[in-house]
N, C-alpha and C positions, 0 to 999 in steps of 0.2 A: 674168604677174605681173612677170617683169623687165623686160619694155617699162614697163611703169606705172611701177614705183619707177625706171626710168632716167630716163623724161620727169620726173618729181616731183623726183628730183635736179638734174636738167639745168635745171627750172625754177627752184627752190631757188637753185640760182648763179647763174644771170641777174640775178633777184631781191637778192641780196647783193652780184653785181659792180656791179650797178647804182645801189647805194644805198640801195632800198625796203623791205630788212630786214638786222638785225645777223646774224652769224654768235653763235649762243650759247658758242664758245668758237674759242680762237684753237692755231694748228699749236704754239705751244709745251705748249701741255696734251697734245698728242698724238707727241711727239716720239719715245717710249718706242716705243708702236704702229707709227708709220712704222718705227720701225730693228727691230720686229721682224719686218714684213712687209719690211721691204728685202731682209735676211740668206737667205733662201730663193731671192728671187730674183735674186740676184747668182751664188747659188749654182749655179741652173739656167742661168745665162747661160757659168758660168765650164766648166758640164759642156757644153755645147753649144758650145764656143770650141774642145776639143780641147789645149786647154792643158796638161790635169792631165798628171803623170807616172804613166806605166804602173802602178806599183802601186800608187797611188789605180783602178785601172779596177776593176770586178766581175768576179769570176772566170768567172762566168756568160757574159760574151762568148771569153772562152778556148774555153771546153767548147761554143758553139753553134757556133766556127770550127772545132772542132776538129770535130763535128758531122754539119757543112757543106761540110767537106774546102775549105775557102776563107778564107781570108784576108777577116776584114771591117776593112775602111776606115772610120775615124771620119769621119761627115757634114762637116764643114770640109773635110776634104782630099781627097773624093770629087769631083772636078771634072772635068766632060766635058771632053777637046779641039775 
């Protein structure tokens, strides 16, 4: 089912890049939607960066180091030599 509706999208824009059918509505009707699917994943991009400061983290990786008798390294700064 999601191969179908991806080809039927994917064909849908070809179709409309190309001139052969209108879009029934244009990205500014949809502007709300875009910024509320943005904000999630900025969000997921900003936790996977290693940016936040320590008490933004979940306590939860405290108590699995503490656990694990280890020190866990946020994935950014895990880097082999």
């Amino acid at each position: 089912m999601a191969v179908v509706v991806g080809l039927l999208l994917v064909t849908w824009s070809m179709l409309v890049v190309i001139g052969r059918l209108r879009p029934a509505f244009g990205l500014s009707r949809l502007w709300l939607l875009i910024l509320l699917f943005l904000i999630p994943i900025c969000w997921a991009v900003l936790q996977s960066l290693s940016l936040t400061p320590e008490a933004w983290h979940h306590p939860l990786w405290q108590s699995a180091a503490e656990a694990l008798d280890m020190q866990l390294i946020p994935r950014s700064d895990n880097r082999d030599p």
